[in-house]
C-alpha positions as CSV (number, residue, x, y, z in Angstrom):
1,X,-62.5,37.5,44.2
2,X,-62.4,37.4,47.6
3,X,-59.6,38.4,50.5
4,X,-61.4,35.4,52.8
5,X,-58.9,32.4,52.5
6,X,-61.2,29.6,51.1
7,X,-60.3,25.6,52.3
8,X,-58.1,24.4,49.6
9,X,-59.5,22.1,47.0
10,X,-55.7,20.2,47.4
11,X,-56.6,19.6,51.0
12,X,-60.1,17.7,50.8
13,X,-59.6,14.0,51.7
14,X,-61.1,11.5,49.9
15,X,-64.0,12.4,47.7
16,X,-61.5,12.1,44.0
17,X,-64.6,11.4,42.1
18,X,-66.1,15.0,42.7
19,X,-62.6,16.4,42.6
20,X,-62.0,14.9,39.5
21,X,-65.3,15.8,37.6
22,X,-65.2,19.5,39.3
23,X,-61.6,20.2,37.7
24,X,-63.0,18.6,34.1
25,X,-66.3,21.2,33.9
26,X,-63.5,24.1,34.9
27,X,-61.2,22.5,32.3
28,X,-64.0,22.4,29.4
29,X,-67.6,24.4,30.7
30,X,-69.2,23.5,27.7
31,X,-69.4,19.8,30.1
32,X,-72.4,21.6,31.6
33,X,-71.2,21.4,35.3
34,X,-72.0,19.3,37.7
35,X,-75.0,17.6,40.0
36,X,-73.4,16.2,43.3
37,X,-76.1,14.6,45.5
38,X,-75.5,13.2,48.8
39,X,-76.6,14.3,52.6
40,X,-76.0,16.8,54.6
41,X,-72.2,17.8,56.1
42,X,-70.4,16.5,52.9
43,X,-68.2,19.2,52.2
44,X,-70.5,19.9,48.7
45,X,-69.8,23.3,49.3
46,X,-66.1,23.2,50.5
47,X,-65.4,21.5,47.4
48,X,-67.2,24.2,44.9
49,X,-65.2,26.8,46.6
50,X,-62.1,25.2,46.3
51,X,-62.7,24.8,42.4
52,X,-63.6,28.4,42.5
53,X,-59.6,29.1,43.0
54,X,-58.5,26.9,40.5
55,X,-59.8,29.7,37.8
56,X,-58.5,32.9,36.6
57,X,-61.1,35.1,38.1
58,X,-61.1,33.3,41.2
59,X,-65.2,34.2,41.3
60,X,-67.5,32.1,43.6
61,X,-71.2,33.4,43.7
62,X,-74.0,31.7,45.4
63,X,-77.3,31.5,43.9
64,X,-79.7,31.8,46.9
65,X,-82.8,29.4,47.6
66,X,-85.6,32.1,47.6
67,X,-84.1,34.0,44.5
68,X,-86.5,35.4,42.1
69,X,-86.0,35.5,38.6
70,X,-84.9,39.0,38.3
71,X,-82.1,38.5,40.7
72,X,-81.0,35.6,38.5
73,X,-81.2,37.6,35.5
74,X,-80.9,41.1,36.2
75,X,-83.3,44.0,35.7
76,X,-83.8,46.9,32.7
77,X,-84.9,50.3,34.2
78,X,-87.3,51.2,31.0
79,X,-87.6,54.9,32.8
80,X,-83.9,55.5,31.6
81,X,-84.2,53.6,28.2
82,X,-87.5,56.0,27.6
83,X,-85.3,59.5,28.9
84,X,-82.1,58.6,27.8
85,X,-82.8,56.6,25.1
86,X,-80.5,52.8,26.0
87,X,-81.4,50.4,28.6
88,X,-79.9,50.8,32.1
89,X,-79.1,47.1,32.8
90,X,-78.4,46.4,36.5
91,X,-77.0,42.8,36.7
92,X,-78.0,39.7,38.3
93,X,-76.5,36.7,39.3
94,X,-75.6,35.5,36.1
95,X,-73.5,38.4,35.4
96,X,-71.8,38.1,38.5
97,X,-70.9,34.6,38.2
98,X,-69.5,35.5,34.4
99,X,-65.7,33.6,34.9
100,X,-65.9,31.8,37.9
101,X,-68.2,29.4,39.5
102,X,-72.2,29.7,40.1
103,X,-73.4,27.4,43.0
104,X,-76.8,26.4,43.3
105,X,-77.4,24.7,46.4
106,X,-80.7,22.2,46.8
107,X,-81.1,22.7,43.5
108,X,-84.2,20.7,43.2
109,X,-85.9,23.1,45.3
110,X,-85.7,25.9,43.3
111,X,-89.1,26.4,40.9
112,X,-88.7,24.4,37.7
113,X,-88.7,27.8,35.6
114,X,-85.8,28.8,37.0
115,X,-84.0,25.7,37.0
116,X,-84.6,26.0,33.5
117,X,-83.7,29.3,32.7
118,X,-80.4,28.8,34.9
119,X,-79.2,25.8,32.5
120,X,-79.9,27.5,29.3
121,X,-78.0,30.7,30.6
122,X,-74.9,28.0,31.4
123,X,-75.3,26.3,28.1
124,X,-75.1,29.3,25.8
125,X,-72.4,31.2,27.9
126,X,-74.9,34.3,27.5
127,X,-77.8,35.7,29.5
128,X,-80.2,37.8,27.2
129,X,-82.9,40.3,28.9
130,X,-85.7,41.5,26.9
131,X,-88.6,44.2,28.7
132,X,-91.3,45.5,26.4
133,X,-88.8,45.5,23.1
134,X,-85.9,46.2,25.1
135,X,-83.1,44.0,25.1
136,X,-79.5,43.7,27.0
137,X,-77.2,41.1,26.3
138,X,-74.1,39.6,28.4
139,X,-71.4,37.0,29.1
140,X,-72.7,34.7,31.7
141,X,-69.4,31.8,31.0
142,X,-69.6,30.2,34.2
143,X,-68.6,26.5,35.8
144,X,-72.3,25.6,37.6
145,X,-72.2,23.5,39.8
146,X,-75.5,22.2,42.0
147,X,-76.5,20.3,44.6
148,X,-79.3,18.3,46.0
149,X,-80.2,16.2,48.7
150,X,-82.4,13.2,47.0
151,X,-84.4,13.0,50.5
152,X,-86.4,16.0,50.3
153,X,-87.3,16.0,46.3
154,X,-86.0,14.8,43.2
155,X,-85.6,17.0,39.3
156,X,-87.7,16.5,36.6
157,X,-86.0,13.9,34.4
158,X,-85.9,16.6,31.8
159,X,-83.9,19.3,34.0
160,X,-81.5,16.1,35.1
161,X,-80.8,15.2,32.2
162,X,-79.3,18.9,31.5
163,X,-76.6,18.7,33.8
164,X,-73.4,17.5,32.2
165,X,-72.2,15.0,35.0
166,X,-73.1,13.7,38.0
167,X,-71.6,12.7,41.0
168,X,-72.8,11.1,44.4
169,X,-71.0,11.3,47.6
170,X,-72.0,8.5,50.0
171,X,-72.5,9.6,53.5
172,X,-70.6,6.3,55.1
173,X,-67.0,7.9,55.7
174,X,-64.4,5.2,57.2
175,X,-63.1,5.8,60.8
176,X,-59.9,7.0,59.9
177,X,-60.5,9.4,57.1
178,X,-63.2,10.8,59.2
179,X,-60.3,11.8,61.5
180,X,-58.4,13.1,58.6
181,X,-61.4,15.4,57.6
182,X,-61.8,16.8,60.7
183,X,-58.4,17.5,61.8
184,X,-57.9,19.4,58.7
185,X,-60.5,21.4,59.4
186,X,-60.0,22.4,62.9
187,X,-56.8,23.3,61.6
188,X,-58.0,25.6,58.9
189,X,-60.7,27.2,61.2
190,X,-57.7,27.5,63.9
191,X,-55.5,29.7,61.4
192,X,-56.4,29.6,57.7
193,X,-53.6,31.9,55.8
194,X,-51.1,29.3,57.5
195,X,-53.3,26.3,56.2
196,X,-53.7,27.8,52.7
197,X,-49.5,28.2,53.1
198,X,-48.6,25.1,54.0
199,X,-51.0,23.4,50.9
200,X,-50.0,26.4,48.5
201,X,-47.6,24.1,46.5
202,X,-50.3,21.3,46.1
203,X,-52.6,24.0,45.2
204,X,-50.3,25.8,42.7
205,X,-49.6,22.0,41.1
206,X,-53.6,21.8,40.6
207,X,-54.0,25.3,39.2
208,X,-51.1,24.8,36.7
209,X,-52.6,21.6,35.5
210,X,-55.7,22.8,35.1
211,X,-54.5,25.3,33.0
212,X,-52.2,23.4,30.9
213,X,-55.3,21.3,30.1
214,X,-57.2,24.2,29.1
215,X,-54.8,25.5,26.7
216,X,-53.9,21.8,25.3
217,X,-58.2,21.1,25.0
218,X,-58.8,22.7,21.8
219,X,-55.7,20.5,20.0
220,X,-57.1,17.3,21.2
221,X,-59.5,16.0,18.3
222,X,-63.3,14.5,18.9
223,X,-62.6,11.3,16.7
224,X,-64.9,9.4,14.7
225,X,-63.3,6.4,16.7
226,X,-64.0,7.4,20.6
227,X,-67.5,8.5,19.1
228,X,-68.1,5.2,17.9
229,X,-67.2,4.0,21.2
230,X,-69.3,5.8,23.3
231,X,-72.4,5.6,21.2
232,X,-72.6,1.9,21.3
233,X,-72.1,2.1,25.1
234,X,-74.7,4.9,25.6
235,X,-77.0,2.7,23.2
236,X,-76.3,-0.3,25.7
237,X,-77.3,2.0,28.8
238,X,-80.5,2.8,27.3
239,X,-80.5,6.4,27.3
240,X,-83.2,8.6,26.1
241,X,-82.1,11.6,23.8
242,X,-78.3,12.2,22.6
243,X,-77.4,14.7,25.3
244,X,-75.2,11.9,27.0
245,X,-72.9,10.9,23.7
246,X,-71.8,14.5,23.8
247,X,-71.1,15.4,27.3
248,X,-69.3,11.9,27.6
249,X,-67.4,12.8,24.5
250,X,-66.5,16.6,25.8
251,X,-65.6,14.6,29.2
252,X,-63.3,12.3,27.7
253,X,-61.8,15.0,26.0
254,X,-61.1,16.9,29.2
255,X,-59.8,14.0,31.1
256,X,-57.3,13.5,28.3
257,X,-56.1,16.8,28.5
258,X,-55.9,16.3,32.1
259,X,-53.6,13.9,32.0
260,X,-51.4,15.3,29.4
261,X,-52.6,13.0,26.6
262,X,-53.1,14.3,22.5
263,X,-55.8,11.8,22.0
264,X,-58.6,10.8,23.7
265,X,-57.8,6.8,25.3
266,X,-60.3,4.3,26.3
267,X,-59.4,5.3,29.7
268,X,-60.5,8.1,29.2
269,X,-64.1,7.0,28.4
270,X,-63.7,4.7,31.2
271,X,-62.6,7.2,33.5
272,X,-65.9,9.8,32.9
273,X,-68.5,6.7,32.1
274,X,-70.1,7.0,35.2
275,X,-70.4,10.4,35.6
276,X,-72.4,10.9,32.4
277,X,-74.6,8.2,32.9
278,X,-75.7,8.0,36.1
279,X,-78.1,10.2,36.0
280,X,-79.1,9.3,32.4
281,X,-79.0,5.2,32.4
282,X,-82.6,4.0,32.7
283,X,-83.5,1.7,35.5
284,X,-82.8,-1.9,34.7
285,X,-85.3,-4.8,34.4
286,X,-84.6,-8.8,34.4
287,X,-86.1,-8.3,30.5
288,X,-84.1,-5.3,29.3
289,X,-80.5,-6.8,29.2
290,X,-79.8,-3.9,27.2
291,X,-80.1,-1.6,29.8
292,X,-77.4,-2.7,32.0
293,X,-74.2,-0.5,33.1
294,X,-72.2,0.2,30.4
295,X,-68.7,-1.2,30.7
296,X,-65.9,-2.1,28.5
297,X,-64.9,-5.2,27.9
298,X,-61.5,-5.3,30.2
299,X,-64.0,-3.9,32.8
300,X,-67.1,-6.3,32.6
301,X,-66.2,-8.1,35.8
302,X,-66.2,-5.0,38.0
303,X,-68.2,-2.8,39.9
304,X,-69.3,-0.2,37.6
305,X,-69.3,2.3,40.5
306,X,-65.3,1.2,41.2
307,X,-63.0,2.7,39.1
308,X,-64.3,5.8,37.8
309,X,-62.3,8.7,38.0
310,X,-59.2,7.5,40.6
311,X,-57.5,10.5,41.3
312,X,-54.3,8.4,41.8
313,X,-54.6,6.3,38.5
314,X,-54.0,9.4,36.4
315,X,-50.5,9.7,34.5
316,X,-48.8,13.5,34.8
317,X,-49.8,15.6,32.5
318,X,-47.4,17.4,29.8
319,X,-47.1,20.9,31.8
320,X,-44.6,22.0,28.7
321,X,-43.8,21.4,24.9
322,X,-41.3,18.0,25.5
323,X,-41.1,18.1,28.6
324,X,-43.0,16.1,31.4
325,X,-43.2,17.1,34.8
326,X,-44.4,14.3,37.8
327,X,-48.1,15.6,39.5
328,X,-48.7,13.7,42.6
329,X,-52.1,12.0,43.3
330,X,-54.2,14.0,46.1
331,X,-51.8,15.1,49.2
332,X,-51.6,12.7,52.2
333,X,-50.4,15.6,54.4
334,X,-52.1,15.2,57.9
């Protein structure tokens, strides 16, 4: 945690597609974080940071570009396991990042080993060290969220596939919320505890209903009927392997407890289709029918890419046992 106010997720204009899939991977890790890809000067970073306060530890830790593989994972000094008989771990990133949020920037530069090793760390929730029969083993729970720029390099299909959901942020921004965006930020760079102040109730909203999803998460079941749902539309998309029937599932999960729901809707599949997918859904040919967007039914006539995730189109959540208590959509404040 860090004294150095951070620009509040509450205050980000536009973008409620990212927003919405950040808060779902802090809501339930076990998503598998995020991919956002889009260009340069989107805010990829603002955004992680701002997620980064939505959790308890409040942690935000930056894997860099160049890192090698023992600064990811952390080092065993074998001259004090020999003398003293027990490892002498120094930690990495990983254990750093144990709580809060690890951002990977131009993910798809980094050396596909590590890539690798960074998603199975994430996956597991532990990071295990072994030198020369010596072994240390640690939390490493972490939301992960990465970014690339598709311009200068793609993943391997195989390391793509890993991450949970993906998002992509279009670099055409409309006149006016371009002067939104920028405003707010000259604002915050002018005097940032009094920008964090005067979004502190927004934020406080988004932290509490984050939380109230968390704790609700566990109570809301993975039926047999949502399963069935999502298989036949992952089966429609064409996707290799099974990875995207679970994530979708564990998404739809989260977005129910989002909005304050006991059972997973098919809004809620609808809401997180894209973001599973995208990444997943094989490219379409004239003969493979099949591997069209998936849609439902009340959806087939729309752009797949419309919809998906509205911050705005969200009931409020249940913040207490019988009682329901109104969450605005993102703030409008200028």
């Amino acid at each position: 945690m860090t004294d150095t106010p951070h620009f509040p997720l509450s205050a980000v204009v536009g973008a409620d597609d990212l927003k919405l899939a950040l808060c779902l991977t802090a809501i339930d890790p076990k998503i598998g974080g995020v991919l956002i890809e889009g260009p340069r000067g989107m805010a990829k970073t603002t955004l992680a940071r701002g997620l980064a306060d939505l959790l308890a530890s409040g942690q935000f830790v930056t894997l860099p570009l160049g890192a090698t593989e023992e600064r990811l994972v952390g080092t065993l000094d074998l001259d004090a396991a020999l003398s003293d008989g027990r490892a002498q771990f120094s930690p990495g990133v990983l254990a750093k990042a144990d709580g809060g949020v690890l951002y990977v920037d131009e993910v798809n530069l980094l050396p596909d080993h590590l890539v690798d090793l960074l998603l199975d760390v994430a996956a597991s929730g532990t990071n295990l060290i072994e030198r020369d029969g010596i072994s240390h083993r640690h939390s490493a729970k972490f939301v992960l969220i990465g970014t690339m720029n598709p311009e200068e390099g793609e993943l391997r299909p195989q390391l793509l596939d890993r991450f949970g959901l993906n998002v992509a942020l279009s670099g055409h921004t409309a006149p006016t919320e371009r002067g939104q965006i920028i405003r707010r930020r000259l604002d915050f760079d002018s005097d940032p505890q009094a920008f964090c102040a005067l979004w502190e109730t927004e934020q406080q909203t988004l932290r509490e209903r984050c939380e109230h999803a968390r704790v609700t998460l566990a109570d809301i079941p993975l039926d047999d009927a949502a399963l069935a749902q999502i298989t036949e539309r992952c089966f429609a998309a064409g996707v290799d392997g099974l990875r995207a029937d679970l994530v979708w599932l564990r998404a739809a999960r989260a977005h129910a407890a989002w909005r304050g729901a006991e059972v997973i809707g098919e809004e809620d599949i609808d809401a997180v289709a894209e973001f599973a997918l995208r990444h997943r859904r094989r490219e379409q040919t004239p003969s493979s029918p099949q591997q069209q967007p998936a849609q439902s039914p009340a959806n087939a006539q729309a752009n797949p890419n419309e919809g998906q995730g509205q911050w705005g189109d969200m009931p409020a959540p249940a913040l207490a046992t019988g009682s329901r208590r109104e969450v605005p959509s993102w703030p409008k404040k200028m």
